[in-house]
C-alpha positions in Angstrom: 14.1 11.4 -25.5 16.3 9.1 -27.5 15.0 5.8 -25.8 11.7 6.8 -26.8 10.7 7.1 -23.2 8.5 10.1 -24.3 6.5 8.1 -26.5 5.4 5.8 -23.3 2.2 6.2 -21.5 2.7 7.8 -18.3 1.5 6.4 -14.4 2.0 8.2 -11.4 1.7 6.9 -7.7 0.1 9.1 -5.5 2.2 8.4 -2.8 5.3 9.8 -1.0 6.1 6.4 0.3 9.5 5.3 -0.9 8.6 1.9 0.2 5.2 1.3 -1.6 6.8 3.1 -4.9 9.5 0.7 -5.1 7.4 -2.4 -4.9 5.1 -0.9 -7.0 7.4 0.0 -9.8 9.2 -3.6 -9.5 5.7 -4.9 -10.7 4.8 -2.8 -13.1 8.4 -3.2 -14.6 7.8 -4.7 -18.5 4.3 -3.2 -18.5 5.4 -0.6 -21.0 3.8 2.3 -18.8 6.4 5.2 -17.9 5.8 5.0 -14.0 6.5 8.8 -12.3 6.1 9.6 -8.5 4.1 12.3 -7.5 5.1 15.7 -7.9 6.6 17.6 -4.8 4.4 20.6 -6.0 1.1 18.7 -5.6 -0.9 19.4 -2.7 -1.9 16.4 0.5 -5.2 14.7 -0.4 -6.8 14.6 3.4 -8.1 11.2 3.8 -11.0 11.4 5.8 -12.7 8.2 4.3 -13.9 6.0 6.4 -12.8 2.8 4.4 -9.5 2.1 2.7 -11.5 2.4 -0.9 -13.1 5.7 -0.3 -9.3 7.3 0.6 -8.2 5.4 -2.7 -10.4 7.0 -4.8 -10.2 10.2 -3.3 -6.4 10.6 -3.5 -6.7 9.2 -7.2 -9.2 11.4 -8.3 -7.4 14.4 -6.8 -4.1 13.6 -8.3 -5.2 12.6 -11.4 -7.8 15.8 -12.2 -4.6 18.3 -11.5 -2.0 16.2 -13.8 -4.4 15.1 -16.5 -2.7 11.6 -17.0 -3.2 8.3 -15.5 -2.7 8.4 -11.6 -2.5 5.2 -9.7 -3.4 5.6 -5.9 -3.9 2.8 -3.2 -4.9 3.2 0.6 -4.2 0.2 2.8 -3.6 -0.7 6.7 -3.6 -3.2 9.0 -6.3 -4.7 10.4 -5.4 -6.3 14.0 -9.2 -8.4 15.4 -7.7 -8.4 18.9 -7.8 -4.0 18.8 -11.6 -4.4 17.1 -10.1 -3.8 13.5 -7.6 -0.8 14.6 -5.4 0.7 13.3 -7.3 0.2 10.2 -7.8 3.5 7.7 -5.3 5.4 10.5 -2.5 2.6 10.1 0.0 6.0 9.1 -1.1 8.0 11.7 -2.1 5.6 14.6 -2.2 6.9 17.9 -0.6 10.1 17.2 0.5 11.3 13.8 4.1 12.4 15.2 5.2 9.1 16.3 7.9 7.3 14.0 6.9 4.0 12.6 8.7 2.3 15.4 7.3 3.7 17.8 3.8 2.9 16.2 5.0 -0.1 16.4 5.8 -0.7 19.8 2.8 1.3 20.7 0.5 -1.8 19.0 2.7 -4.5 21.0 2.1 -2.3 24.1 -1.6 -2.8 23.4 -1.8 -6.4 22.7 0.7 -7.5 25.4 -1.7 -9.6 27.8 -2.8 -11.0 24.4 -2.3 -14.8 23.7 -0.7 -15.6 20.1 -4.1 -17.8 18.7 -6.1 -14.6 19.1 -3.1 -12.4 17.7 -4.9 -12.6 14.2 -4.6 -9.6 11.9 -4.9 -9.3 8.2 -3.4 -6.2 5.6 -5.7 -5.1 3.5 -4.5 -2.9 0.2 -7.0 -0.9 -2.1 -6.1 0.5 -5.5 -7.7 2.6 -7.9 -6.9 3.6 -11.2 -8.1 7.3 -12.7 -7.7 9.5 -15.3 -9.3 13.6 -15.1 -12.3 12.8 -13.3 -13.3 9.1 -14.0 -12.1 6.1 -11.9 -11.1 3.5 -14.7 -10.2 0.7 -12.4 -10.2 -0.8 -8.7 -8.8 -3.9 -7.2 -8.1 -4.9 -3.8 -6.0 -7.4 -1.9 -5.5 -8.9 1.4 -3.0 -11.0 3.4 -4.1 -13.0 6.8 -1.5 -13.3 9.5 -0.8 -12.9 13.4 1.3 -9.8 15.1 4.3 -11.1 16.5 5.2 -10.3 19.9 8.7 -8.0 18.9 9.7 -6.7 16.1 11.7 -9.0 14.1 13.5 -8.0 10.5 14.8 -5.2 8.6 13.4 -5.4 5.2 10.5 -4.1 4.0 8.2 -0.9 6.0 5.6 0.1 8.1 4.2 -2.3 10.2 6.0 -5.1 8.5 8.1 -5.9 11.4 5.6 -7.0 13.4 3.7 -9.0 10.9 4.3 -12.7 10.4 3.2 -14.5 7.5 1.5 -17.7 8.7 3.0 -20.0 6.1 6.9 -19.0 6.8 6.6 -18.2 10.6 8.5 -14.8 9.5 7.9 -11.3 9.2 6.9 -9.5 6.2 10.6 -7.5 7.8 12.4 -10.9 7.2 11.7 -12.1 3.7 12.5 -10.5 0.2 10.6 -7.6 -1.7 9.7 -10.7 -4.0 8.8 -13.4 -1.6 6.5 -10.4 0.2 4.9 -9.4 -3.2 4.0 -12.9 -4.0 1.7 -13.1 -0.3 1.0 -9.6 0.2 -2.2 -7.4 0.1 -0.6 -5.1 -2.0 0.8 -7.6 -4.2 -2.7 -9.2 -4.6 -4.4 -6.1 -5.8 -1.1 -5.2 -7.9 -0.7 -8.3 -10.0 -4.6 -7.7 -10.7 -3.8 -4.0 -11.4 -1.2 -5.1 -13.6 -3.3 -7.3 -15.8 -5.7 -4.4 -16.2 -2.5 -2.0 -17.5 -0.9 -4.3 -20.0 -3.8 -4.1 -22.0 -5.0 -0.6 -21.1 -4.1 2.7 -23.2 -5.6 6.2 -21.8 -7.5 7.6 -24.6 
């Protein structure tokens, strides 16, 4: 390509959220990498892990052994102490996996309705992992502590961010910019580490 675009490493995400790939790709933005989403023709990695790091490394190592370049894959949720950690690993698919996000949502407001706001206390946790064929080069994780709300509040952001409020703004990750959520987040946490790794990082 003219720009020299083809001479640029290249980084996929393993994920077909449109949400996570656009923070994700804000970050990396300056990095020098050539960041890709993941090809329509690649299969689903089943996560059947049992933590948020196993289902990172197994959709990384799946992605990345078909492709042959660098794949970047994360697995995170929300962690609610009230629900004994739920929805945790099974944050996309909580309850039932046909429900929208909204309805997710209510569904977890539903649950925690007879529950006062000082033991509301929930926390997002975000796993990444780097690979290339079949070697994991790199893994960093990230959290963010906060309280479920008691309605959804916002339009910004996805998943269960409209129920999430950041302790520090009395807001919801819904209500506050993609930056102003990427400097508290989980995701943001393990990113910015992530990130340090990839500036100086070239795939043999």
């Amino acid at each position: 390509m003219a720009d020299g675009q083809s001479a640029r490493p290249r980084l996929v995400f393993a994920t077909r959220n449109e949400g996570k790939v656009a923070e994700l790709t804000a970050m990396l933005e300056g990095t020098g990498w050539a960041v890709e989403r993941l090809p329509p023709e690649l299969g689903e990695y089943e996560e059947t892990g049992e933590t948020f790091a196993n289902n990172a490394r197994g959709k990384a190592l799946f992605a990345s052994a078909q492709l042959g370049f660098p794949v970047l894959a994360d697995d995170s949720g929300l962690e609610i102490d009230a629900l004994g950690g739920e929805p945790g690993v099974r944050s996309a698919r909580y309850i039932d996996a046909a429900l929208t996000q909204s309805e997710r949502n209510g569904a977890v407001l539903d649950k925690l309705a007879d529950t006062p706001a000082e033991l509301r206390t929930a926390r997002f946790v975000c796993h990444l992992v780097l690979a290339l064929g079949d070697d994991i080069v790199r893994e960093t994780t990230g959290t963010c502590s906060g309280s479920i709300g008691f309605a959804p509040r916002g339009e910004l952001g996805f998943g269960y961010d409209p129920i999430f409020i950041v302790p520090d703004l009395g807001l919801t990750f819904a209500e506050i910019s993609r930056e102003q959520k990427s400097a508290r987040s989980h995701r943001g946490a393990a990113m910015r580490a992530m990130v340090e790794f990839l500036r100086r990082w070239t795939p043999d």
